[in-house]
C-alpha positions as CSV (number, residue, x, y, z in Angstrom):
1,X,-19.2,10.7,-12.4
2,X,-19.3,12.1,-9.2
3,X,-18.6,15.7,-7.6
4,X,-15.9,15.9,-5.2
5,X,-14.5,18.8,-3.2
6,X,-11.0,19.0,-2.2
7,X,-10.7,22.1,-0.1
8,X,-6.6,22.7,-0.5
9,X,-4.0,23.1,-3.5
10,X,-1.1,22.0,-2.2
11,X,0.8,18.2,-2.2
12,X,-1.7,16.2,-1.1
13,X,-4.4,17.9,-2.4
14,X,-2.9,17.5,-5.7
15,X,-2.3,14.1,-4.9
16,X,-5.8,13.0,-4.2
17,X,-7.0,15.3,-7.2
18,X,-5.6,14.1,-9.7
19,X,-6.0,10.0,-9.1
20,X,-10.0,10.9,-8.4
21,X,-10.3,12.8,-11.5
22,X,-8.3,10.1,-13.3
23,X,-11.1,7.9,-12.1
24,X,-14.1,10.5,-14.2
25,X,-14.9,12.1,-11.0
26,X,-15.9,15.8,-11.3
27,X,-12.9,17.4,-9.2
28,X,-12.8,20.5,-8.2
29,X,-9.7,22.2,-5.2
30,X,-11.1,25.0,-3.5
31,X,-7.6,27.2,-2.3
32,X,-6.0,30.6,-1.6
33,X,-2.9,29.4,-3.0
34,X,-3.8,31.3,-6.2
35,X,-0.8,30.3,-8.2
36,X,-1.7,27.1,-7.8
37,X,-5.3,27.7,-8.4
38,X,-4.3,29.3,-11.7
39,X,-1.8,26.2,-12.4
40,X,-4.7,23.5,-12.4
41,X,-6.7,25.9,-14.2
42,X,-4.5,25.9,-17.2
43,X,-3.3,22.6,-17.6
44,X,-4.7,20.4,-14.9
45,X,-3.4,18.6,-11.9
46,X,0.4,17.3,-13.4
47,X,2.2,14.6,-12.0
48,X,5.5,14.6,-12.0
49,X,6.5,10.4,-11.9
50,X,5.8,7.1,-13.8
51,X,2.2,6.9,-14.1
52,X,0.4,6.8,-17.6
53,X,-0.7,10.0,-17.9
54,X,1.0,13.3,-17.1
55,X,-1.7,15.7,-16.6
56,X,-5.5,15.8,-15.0
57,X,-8.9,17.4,-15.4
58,X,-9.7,19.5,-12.5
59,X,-11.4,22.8,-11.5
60,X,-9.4,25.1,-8.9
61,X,-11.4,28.2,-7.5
62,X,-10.7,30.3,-4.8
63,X,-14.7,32.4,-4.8
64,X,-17.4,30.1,-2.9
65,X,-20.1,31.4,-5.3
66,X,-19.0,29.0,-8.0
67,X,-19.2,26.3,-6.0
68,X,-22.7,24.7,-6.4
69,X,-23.6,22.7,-2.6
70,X,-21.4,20.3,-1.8
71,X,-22.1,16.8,-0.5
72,X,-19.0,15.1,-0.5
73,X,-15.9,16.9,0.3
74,X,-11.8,15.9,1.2
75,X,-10.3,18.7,3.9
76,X,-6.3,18.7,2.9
77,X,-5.2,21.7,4.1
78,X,-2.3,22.5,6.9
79,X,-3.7,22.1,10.6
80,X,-3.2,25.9,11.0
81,X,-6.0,26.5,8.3
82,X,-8.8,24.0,9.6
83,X,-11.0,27.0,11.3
84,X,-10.7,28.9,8.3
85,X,-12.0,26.0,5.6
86,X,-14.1,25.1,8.1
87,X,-16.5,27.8,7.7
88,X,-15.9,28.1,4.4
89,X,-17.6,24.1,4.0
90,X,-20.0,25.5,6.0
91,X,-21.5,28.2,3.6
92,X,-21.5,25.5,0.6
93,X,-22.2,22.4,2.4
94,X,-25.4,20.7,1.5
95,X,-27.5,19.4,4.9
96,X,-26.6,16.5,4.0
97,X,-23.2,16.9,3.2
98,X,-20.1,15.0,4.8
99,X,-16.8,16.0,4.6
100,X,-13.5,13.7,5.2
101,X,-9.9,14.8,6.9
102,X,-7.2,13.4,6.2
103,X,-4.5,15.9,8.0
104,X,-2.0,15.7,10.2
105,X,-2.1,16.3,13.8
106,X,-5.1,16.5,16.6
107,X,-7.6,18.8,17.3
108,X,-8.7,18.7,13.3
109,X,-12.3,16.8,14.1
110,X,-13.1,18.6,17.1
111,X,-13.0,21.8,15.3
112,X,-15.2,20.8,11.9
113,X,-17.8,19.3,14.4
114,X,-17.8,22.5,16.5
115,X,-18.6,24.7,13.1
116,X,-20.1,21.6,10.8
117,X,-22.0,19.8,13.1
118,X,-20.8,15.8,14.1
119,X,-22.8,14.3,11.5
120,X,-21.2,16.1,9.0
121,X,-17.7,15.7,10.0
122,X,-15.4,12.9,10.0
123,X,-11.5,11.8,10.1
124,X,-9.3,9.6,8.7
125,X,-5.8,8.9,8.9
126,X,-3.5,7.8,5.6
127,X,-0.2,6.9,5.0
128,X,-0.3,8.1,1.8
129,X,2.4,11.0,0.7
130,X,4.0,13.4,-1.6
131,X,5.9,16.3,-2.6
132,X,4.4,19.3,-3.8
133,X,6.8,20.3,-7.0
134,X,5.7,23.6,-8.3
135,X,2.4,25.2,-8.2
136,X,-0.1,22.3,-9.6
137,X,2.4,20.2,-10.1
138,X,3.0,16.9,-7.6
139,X,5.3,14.0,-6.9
140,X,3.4,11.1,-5.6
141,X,5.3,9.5,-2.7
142,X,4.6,5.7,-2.9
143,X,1.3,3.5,-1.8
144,X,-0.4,3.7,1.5
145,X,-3.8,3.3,3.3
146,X,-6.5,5.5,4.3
147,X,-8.3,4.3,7.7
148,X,-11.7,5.5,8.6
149,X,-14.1,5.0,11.0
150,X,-17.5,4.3,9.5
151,X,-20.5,6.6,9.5
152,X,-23.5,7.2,8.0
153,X,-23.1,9.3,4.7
154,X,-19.2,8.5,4.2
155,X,-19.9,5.8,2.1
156,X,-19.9,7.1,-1.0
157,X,-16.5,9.2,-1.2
158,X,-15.6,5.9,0.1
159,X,-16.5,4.3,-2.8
160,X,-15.0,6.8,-4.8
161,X,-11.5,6.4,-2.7
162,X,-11.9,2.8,-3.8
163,X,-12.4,3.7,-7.7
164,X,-9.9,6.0,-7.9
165,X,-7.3,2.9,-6.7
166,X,-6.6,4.2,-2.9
167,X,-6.7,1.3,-0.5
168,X,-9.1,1.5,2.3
169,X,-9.6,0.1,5.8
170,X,-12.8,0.8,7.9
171,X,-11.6,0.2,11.3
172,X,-14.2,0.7,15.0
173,X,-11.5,3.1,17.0
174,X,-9.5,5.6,15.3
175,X,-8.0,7.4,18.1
176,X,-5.3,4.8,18.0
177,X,-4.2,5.2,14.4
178,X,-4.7,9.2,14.5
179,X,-1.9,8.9,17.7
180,X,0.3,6.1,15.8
181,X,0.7,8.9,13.2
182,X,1.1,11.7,15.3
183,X,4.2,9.9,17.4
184,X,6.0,9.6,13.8
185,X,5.3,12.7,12.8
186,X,6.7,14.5,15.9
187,X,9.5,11.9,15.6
188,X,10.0,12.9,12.0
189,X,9.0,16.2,10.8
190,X,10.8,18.6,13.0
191,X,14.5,16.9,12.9
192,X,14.1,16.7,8.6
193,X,12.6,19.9,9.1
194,X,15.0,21.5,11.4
195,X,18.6,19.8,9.8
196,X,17.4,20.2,6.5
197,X,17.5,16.3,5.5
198,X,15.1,13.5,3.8
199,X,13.9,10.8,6.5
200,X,16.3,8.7,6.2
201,X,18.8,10.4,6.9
202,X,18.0,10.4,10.3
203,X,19.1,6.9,10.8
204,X,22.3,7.5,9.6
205,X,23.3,10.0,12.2
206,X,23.3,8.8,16.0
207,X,22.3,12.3,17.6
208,X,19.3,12.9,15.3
209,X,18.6,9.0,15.5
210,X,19.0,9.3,19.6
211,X,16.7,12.6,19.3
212,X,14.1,10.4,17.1
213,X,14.1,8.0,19.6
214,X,13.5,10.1,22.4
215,X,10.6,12.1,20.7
216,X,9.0,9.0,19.9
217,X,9.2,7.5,23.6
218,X,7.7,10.5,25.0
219,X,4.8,10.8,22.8
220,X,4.1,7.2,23.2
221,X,4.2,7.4,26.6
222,X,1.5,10.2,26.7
223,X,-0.7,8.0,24.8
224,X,-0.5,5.7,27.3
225,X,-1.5,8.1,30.1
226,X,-4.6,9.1,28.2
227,X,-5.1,5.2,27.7
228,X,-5.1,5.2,24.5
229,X,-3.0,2.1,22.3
230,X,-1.2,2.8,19.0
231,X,-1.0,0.4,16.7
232,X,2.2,-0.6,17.4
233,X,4.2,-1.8,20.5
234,X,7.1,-0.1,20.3
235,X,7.2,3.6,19.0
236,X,10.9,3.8,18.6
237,X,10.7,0.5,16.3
238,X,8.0,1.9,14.5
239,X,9.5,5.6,13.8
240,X,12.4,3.7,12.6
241,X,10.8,1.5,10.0
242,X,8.7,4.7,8.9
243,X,12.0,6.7,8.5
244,X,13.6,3.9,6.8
245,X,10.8,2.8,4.4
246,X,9.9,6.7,3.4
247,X,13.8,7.1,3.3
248,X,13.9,9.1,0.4
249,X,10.3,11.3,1.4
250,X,10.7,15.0,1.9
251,X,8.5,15.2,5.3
252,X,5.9,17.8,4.9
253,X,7.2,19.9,7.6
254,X,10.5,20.4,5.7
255,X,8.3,21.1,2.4
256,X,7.0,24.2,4.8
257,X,10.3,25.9,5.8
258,X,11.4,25.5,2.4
259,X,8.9,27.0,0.7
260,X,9.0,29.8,3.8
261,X,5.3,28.6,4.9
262,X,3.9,28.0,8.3
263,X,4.1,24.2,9.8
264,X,1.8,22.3,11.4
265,X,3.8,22.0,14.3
266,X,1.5,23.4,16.7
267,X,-0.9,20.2,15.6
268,X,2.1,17.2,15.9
269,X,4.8,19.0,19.0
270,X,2.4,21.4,20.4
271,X,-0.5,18.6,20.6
272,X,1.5,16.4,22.4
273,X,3.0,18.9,25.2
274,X,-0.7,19.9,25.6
275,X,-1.6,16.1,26.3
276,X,1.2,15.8,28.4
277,X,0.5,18.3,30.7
278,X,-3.5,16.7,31.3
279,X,-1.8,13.7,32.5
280,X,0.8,15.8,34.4
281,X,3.5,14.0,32.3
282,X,6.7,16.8,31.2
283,X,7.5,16.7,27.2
284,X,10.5,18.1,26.9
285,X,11.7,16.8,23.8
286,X,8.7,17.7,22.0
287,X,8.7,21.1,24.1
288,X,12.1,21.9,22.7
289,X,11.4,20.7,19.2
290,X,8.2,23.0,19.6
291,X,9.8,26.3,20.2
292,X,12.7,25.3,18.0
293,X,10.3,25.1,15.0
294,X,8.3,28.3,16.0
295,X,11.6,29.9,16.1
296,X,12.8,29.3,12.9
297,X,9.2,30.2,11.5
298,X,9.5,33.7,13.1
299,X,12.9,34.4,11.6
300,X,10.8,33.4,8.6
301,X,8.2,35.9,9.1
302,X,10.7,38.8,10.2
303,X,13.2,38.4,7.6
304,X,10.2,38.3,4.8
305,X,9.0,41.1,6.6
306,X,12.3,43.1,5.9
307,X,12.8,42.2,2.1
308,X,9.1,43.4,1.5
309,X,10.1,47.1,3.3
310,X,13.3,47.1,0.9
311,X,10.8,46.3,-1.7
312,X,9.0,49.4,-0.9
């Protein structure tokens, strides 16, 4: 049995939780969700789907103090919280410690090396999703892969990955994969989350499919300014097959505005018109899908805002 962090409570989390601790690892999510904390506590990690077992051992907490030091840890939370869990890890981490990302977006690594230290920070992208159901409570969203890039330390939650039945790729250059998913997310995640609709639904209107498209072209073509090669050739092709083989996914970003909680948007749209303008290359797609997003957020915020004052 082995002791694993998850710092995060929500779908993915959950997700990675509950197939690790189906493996007789020691789990334990460290969140501020506290409904959710308070979920696992009482009856686990519970899956909501077809596999054997409906319900998992696992630990939530939300006070550092219980946490003895940690030496292998999974960051899961939203792009928008990495600072914050980031110097959490750093008052539990053992010297030794590593700890794994698997988010969305860029800018993730740069800032768990900045407070962690490089050694003790790494990335990885996956393909893996799900849909968080109710506080503790998660539907898994089909197979994937996890790819990392090797380094010294990550070898054992690597090993654990493998136990707990996640499939694995060690690959020299992330950079590549880490953009390949960022051009599908901006492709994605805004539209479902904006028009209120599961992926695949995309592909069956032409203006979202045309506005797919485009998204995906522009952030492929920033890649290629940076010189940087995604693992695919075509970006349009590839946000298509994604969209169509995840047809029935609830894209995380759409998750978010329904449950009335901040995107990562800033991470997928607001990375990519950031990249852009280093290369002097305009983004306007993702520009408009940026403000779009951060506009429905703050009608979010205001009208919550309001209903607590009438609560008053």
């Amino acid at each position: 049995m082995t002791d694993i962090l998850i710092v995060g409570s929500g779908a993915m989390a959950l997700l990675f939780g509950a197939r690790l601790a189906a493996s007789d690892h020691k789990v334990t999510l460290l969140g501020t969700w506290r409904k959710g904390i308070q979920a696992i506590n009482q009856s686990g990690i519970r899956i909501a789907g077809d596999l054997k077992r409906d319900s998992f051992p696992a630990q939530g907490v939300t006070d550092l103090s219980k946490i003895p030091p940690v030496k292998l840890a999974l960051l899961l939370v939203k792009s928008w919280q990495t600072e914050r869990a980031a110097k959490q890890l750093a008052r539990i981490m053992d010297p030794e410690g590593i700890v794994l990302s698997l988010q969305n977006g860029l800018g993730n690594l740069e800032i768990l090396g900045e407070i962690l230290g490089d050694r003790r920070a790494t990335q990885g992208v996956t393909t893996y999703g799900a849909t968080l159901i109710g506080p503790g409570v998660v539907r898994p969203g089909g197979e994937g892969i996890i790819s990392v890039q090797p380094q010294p330390g990550l070898d054992p939650l690597i090993q654990c990955l493998k136990q707990s039945g996640f499939s694995i790729q060690e690959v020299e250059n992330l950079s590549g994969l880490v953009w390949s998913k960022l051009i599908i997310n901006v492709a994605i995640n805004p539209l479902t989350a904006l028009l209120n609709v599961k992926n695949g639904q995309l592909l069956d209107n032409k203006y979202s499919k045309d506005l797919m498209s485009l998204a995906a072209r522009e952030a492929g073509n920033v890649a290629s300014a940076l010189g940087i090669e995604p693992g695919y050739e075509d970006p349009v092709s590839a946000v298509e097959a994604v969209a169509a083989a995840t047809a029935e996914n609830i894209s995380s970003m759409l998750q978010d505005i329904r449950r009335g909680a901040p995107t990562e948007i800033d991470a997928m749209c607001g990375a990519v018109v950031r990249a852009g303008r280093s290369v002097n290359l305009n983004t306007p797609v993702n520009e408009i899908m940026l403000l779009l997003i951060q506009a429905r957020e703050n009608i979010m915020r205001i009208s919550e805002n309001e209903n607590n004052d009438n609560n008053e």
